[in-house]
C-alpha positions in Angstrom: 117.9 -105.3 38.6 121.7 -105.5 39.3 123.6 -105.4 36.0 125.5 -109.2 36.6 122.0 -110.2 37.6 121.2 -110.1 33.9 123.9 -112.4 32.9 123.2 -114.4 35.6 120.0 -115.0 34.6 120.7 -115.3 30.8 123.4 -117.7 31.5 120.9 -119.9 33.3 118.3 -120.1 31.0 120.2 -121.3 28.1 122.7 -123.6 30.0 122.0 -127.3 29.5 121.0 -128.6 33.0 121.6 -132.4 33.7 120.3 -133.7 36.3 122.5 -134.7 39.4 122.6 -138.2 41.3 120.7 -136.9 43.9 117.8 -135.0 41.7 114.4 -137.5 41.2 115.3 -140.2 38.8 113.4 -140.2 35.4 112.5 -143.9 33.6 114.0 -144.8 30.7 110.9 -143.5 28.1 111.3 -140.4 30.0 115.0 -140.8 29.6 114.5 -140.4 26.1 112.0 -137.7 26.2 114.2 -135.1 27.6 116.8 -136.5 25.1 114.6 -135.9 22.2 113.9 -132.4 23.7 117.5 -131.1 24.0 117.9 -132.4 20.7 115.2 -130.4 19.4 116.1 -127.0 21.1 120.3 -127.5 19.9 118.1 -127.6 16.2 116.1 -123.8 17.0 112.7 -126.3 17.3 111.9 -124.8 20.7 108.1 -124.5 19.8 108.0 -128.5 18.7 110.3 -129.1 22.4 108.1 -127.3 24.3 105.1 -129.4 23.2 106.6 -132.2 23.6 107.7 -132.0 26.8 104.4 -130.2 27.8 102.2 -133.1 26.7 103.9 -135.6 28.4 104.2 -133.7 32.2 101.3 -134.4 34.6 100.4 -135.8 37.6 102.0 -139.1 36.9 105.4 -137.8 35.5 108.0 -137.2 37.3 109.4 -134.1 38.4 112.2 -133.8 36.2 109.6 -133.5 33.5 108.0 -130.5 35.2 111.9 -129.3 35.5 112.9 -129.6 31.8 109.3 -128.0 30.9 110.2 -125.2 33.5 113.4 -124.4 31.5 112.0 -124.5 28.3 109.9 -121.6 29.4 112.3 -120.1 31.0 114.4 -119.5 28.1 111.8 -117.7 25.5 111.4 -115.6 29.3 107.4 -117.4 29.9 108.0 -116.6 33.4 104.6 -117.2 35.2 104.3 -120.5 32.8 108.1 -121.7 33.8 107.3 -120.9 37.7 104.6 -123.3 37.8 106.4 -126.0 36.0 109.0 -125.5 38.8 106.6 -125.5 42.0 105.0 -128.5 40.1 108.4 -130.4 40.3 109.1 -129.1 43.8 105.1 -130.9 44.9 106.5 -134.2 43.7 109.8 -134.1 45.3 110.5 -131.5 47.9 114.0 -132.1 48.0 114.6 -131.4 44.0 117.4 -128.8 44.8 117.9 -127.5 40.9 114.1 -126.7 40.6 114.2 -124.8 43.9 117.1 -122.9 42.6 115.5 -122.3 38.9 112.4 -120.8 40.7 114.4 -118.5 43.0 116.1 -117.6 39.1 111.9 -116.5 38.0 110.7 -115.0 40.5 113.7 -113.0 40.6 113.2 -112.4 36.4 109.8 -111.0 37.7 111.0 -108.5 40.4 109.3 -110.7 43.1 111.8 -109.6 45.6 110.2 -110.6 48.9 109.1 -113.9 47.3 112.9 -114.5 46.3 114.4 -113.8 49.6 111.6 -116.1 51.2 112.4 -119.2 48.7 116.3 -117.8 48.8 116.3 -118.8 52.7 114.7 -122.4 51.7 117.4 -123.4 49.5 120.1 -122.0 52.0 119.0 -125.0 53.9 120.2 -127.4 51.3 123.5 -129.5 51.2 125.9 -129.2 48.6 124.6 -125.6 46.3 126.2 -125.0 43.3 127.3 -121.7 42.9 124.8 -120.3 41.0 122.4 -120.9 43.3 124.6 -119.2 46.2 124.3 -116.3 43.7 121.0 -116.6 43.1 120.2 -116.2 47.0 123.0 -113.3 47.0 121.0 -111.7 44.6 118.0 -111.7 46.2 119.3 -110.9 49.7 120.8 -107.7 48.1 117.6 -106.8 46.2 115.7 -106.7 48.9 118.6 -104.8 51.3 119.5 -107.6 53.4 123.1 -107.0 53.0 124.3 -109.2 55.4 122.8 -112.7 53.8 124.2 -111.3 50.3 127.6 -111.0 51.9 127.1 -114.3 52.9 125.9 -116.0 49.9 127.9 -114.4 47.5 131.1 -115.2 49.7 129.7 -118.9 49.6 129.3 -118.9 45.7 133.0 -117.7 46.1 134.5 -120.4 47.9 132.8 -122.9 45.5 134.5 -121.5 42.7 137.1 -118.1 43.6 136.8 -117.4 39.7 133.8 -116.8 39.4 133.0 -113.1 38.1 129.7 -112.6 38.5 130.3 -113.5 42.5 132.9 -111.3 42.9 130.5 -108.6 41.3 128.0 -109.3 43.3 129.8 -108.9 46.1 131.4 -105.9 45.2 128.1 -104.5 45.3 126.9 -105.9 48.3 129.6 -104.0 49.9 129.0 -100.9 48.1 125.7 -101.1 49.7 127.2 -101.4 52.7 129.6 -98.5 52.4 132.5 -100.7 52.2 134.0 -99.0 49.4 137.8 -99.6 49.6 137.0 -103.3 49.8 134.9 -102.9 47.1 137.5 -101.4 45.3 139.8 -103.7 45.8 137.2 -106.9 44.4 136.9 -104.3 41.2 140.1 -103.9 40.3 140.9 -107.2 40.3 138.2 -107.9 38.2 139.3 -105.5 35.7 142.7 -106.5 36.0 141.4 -109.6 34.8 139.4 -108.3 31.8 140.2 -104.3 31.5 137.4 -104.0 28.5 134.4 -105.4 30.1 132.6 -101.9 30.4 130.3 -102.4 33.1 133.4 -102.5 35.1 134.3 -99.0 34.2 130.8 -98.3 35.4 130.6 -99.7 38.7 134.3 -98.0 39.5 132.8 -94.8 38.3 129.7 -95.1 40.9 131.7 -96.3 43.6 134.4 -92.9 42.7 131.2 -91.2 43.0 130.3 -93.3 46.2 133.7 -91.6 47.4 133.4 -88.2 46.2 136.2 -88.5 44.1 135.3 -87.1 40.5 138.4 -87.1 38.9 138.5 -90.8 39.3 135.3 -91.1 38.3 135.6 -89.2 35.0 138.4 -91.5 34.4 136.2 -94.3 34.5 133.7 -93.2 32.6 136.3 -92.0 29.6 137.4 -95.2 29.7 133.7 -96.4 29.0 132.7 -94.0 26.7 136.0 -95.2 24.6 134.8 -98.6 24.9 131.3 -97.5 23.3 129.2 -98.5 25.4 127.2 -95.6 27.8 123.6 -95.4 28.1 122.0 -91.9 28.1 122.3 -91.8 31.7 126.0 -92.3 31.9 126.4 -89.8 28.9 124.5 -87.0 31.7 127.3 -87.8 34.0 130.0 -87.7 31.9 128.8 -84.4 30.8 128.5 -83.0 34.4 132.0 -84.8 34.9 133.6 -83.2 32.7 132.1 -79.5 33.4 133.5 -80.5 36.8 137.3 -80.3 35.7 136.2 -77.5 33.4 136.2 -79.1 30.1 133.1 -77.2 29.1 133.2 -78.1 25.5 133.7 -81.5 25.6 130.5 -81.9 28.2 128.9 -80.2 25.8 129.2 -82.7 23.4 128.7 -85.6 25.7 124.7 -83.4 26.5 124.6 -83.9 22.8 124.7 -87.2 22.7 123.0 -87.9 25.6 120.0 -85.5 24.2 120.2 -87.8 20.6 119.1 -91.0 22.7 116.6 -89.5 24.9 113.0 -87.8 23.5 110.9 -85.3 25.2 111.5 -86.8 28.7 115.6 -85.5 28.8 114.0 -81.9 28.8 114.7 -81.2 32.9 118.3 -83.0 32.5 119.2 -81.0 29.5 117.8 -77.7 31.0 120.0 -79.4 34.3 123.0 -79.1 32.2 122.5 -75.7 30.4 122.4 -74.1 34.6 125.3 -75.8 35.4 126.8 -74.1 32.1 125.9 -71.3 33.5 127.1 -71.8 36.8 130.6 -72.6 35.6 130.4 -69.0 34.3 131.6 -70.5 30.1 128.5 -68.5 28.1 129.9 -69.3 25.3 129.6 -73.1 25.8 126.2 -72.3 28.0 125.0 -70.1 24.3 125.9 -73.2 22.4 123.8 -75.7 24.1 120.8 -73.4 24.5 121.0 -72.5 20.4 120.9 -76.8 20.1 118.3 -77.2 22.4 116.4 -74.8 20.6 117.1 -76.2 17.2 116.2 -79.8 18.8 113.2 -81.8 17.6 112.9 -83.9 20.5 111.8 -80.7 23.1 108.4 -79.8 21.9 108.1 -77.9 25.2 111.0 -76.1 25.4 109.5 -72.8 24.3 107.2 -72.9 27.4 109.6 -73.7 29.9 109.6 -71.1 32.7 114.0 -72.5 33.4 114.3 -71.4 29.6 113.6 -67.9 30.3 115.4 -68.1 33.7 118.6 -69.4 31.7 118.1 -66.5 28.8 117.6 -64.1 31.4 120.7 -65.2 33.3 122.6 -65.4 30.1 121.5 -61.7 29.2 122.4 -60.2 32.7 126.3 -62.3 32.5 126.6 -60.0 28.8 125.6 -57.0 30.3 122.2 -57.0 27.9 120.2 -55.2 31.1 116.7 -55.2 28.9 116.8 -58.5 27.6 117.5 -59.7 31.1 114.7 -57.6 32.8 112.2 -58.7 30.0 113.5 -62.6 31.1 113.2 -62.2 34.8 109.7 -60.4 34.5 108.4 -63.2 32.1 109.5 -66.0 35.0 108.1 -63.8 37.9 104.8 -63.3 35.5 104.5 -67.5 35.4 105.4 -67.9 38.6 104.9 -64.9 41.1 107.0 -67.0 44.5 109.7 -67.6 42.6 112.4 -65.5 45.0 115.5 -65.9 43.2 113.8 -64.0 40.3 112.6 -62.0 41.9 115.7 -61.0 43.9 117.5 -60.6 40.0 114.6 -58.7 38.8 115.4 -56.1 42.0 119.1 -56.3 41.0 118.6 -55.8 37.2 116.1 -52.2 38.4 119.0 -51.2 40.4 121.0 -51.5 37.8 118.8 -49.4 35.4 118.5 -46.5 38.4 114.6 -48.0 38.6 114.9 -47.5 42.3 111.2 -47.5 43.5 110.1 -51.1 41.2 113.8 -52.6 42.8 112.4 -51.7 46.2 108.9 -52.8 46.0 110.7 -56.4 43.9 113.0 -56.4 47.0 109.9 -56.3 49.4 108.0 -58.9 47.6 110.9 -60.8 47.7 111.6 -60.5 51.4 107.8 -62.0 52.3 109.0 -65.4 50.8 110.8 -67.5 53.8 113.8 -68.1 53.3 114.8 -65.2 51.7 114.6 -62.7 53.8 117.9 -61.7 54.4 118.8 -61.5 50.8 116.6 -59.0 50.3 117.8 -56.7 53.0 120.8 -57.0 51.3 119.5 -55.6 47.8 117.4 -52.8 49.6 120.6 -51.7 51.7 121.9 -51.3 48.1 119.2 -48.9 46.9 119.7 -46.8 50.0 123.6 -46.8 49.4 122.5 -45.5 45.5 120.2 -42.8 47.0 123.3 -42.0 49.3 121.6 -42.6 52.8 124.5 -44.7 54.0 122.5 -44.9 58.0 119.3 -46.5 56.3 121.4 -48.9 54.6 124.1 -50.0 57.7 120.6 -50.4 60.0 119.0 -53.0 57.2 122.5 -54.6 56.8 122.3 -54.7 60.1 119.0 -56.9 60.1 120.4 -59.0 57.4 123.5 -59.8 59.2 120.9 -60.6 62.5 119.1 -63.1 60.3 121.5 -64.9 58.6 125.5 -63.8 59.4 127.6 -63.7 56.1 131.2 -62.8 56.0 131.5 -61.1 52.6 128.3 -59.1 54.5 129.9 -57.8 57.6 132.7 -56.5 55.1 130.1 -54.3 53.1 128.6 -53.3 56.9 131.9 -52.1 57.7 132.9 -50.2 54.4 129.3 -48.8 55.0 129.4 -47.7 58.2 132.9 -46.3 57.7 131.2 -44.0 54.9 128.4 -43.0 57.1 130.8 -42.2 60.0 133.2 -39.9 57.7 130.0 -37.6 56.8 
């Protein structure tokens, strides 16, 4: 669910709700009824409302009984109890707009998206909407995809009221969805201009930067969030990566840690995520640090039999030069999982490096029957042959690599190569 659906629905459920001149008229001992039950829910007597008001609807009362009963449910979140109030009042009187817009409200509270769009095109047909209601439908046009009729809608709720915020939200993301996103821009700035600490508003700009591949602007956003003190573990991920991104390895670092505090055994593949990228940015020394608190962590029982840790502390080993710790790393993943071609290709690199010619070749080979790979693993046995000095074996299976998948930096090595093998 949308985030300003929330409110939206919220806001609804506890708002008083008086029925309009045109809604079904109620007599004067139901007058009082509903009077006596407003007066008990402003008190915190919701139980004693509710039984009041539910003892007195039935056949023979009217539908704004089956209304007020609807809402009573609808704000301790009874959904399935408040929906049938609401289709009771819409039986008796078909043309009881506020009920038809309080049921769109449930069955959106229950995810009932197809249902919502269905009674969303119902009320469309209606004079004179309020603007919640043109929300409501908005909402349920956009959960559903139907981008156009949310457009629609929430542009409707708009001209209704051009203040409202949670239109303008909602619109913002229906033209996210739509790929819109310098017009959506535009309706988010505004709002923040409006109210700059409302943090969800950070959040959507920071999707929508996403949205745009701009991650500097994104990061901004999300600072601004985080300072506000209000990201989920999710957003505390992204920051992270967000921050590895403009090479602030520490400080991701400690966003991981944060996000890993809030999560339990279920964050283990997103902090494993983070300790790659670690090493991808090349900063061991951050990368050390967040494998030493992941080990230390309580909250990944598994960790010890992840095949990714030993990928990581292999990778770690062979970026500080420890050649046997990384060959006993790479052998443990190839042991757990014997396709696994990028070990298998470092496990062939790590031989080379230890003059272990014949296992690099055969590691090579097995590497070279996995599709896909191929190529990388003429590469590494052109490099044993350059080691045992047979510079023609090695241009011929450069040669073959280069046939299978051209690479610049390649065809450089072919032609140092080649140059060697020419000058003997």
């Amino acid at each position: 669910m949308n985030r300003w659906i929330g409110i939206l629905l919220i806001a609804l459920c506890v708002m008083p709700s008086p029925l309009r001149a045109a809604e079904p008229r109620v007599s004067a001992e139901e007058s009082d009824l509903i009077e006596s039950a407003r007066m008990l829910g402003e008190e915190g007597r919701h139980t004693e409302a509710l039984a009041l008001v539910r003892g007195s609807a039935g056949p023979s009362s009217s539908a704004a009984v089956d209304f007020v009963l609807g809402n009573l449910h609808a704000q301790v979140e009874e959904w399935g109890e408040a929906e049938n109030a609401y289709r009771a009042a819409l039986q008796k009187d078909p043309e009881f707009t506020q009920a038809q817009g309080r049921l769109l409200m449930v069955l959106l509270a229950q995810h009932r998206g197809k249902d919502a769009v269905e009674e969303a095109k119902r009320l469309l047909q209606k004079d004179d909407l309020s603007t919640s209601q043109y929300m409501l439908a908005g909402a349920a046009y956009l959960l559903e995809g139907h981008t156009i009729g949310a457009e629609t809608a929430f542009r409707q709720a708009l001209l209704k009221d051009p203040s409202e915020s949670a239109a303008l939200e909602g619109l913002a993301d229906t033209l996210i969805a739509q790929q819109r996103y310098p017009e959506a821009e535009v309706l988010l700035a505004r709002l923040l201009e409006e109210d700059p600490g409302r943090t969800v508003l950070w959040l959507a700009r920071a999707d929508l930067a996403l949205a745009m591949g701009q991650t500097l602007r994104a990061l901004v956003c999300l600072e601004t969030a985080y300072r506000l003190g209000a990201l989920d573990q999710e957003n505390l991920w992204t920051l992270g990566d967000l921050r590895l991104s403009e090479g602030q390895s520490a400080d991701a670092v400690k966003a991981y840690q944060e996000a890993l505090s809030l999560t339990g055994s279920e964050g283990q593949q997103k902090a494993l995520d983070a300790l790659e990228r670690l090493l991808q940015s090349g900063d061991t020394e951050q990368a050390v640090a967040w494998l030493n608190h992941l080990k230390g962590s309580e909250k990944l029982p598994d960790l010890e039999n992840s095949v990714r840790l030993c990928w990581a502390e292999a990778e770690l080993a062979r970026m500080h030069e420890d050649w046997n710790a990384a060959l006993a790393g790479y052998q443990s993943v190839v042991r757990q999982e014997p396709l696994n071609a990028k070990a298998l290709l470092r496990l062939g690199d790590v031989y080379v490096v230890l003059n272990r010619l014949e296992d690099a070749e055969l590691t090579y080979e097995r590497a070279g029957r996995i599709e896909g790979f191929e190529a990388k693993a003429l590469i590494g046995r052109a490099r044993i042959q350059v080691q045992r000095g047979d510079y023609t074996q090695a241009v011929s299976l450069l040669e073959d690599s280069q046939a299978l998948d051209p690479q610049k930096h390649v065809a450089q090595y072919l032609e140092r190569i080649q140059a060697i093998s020419q000058s003997e």
